[in-house]
C-alpha positions in Angstrom: 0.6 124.7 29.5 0.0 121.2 30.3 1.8 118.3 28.9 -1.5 116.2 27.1 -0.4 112.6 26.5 -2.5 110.4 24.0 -3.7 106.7 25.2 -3.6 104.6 22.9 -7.0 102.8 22.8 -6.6 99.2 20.8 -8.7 95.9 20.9 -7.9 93.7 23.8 -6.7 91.0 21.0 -3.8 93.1 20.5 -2.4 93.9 24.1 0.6 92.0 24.5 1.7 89.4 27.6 2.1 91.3 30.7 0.5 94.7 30.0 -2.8 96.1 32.1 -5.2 97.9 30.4 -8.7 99.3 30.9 -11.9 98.2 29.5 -13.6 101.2 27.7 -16.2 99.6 25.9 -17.5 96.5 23.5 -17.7 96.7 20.2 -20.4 94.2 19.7 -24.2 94.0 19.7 -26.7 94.1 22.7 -26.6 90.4 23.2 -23.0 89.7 23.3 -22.7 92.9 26.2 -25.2 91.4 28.2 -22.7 88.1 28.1 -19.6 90.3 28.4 -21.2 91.8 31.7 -22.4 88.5 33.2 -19.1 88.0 33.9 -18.5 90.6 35.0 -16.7 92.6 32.8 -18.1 96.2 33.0 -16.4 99.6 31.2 -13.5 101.0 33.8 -12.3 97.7 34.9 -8.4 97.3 34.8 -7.5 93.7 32.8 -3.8 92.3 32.6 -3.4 89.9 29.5 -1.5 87.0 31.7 -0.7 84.6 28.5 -1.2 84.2 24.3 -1.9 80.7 22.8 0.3 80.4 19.7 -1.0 80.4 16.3 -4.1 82.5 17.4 -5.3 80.8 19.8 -6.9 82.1 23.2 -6.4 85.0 25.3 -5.6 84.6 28.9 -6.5 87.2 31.0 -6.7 88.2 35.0 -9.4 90.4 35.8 -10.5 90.9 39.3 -8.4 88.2 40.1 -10.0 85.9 37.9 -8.3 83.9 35.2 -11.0 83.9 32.2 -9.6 82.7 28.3 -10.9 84.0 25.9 -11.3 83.0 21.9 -9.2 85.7 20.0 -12.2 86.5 18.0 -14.1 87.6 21.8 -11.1 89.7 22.6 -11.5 91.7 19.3 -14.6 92.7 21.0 -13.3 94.5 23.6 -11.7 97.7 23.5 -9.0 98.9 26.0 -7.1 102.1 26.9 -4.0 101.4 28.0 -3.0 102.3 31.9 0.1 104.7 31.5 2.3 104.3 34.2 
């Protein structure tokens, strides 16, 4: 019998420094996705969170080699699956 592993699936606001994860989905309305995908960021693209502002501030992230911050408040938007190893 197979060995089934869980991914853990968690907001992007709460990936720490250093780790890659995928984008699954948003968790926000129509209008906000349409933003979300203008830059590009679609469901099944692979985002490493490259630094965290102290005190809540923004997100840093690389995404198809792309430095984009983001408010912590936009990264709660986005959910991620982390990419097991």
């Amino acid at each position: 019998m197979p060995l089934m592993t869980k991914t853990l699936e968690l907001t992007l606001d709460l990936v720490a420094k250093g780790k890659k994860v995928k984008l699954l989905s948003f968790n926000a309305d129509s209008l906000m996705c349409a933003e979300f995908s203008s830059l590009g960021f679609l469901p099944g693209d692979e985002i490493e969170v490259v630094e965290r502002a102290p005190f809540g501030g923004p997100i840093s992230i690389n995404h198809r080699n792309q430095l984009f911050a983001l408010r912590k408040e936009l990264a709660k938007l986005i959910i991620t699956q982390e990419i097991s190893l």
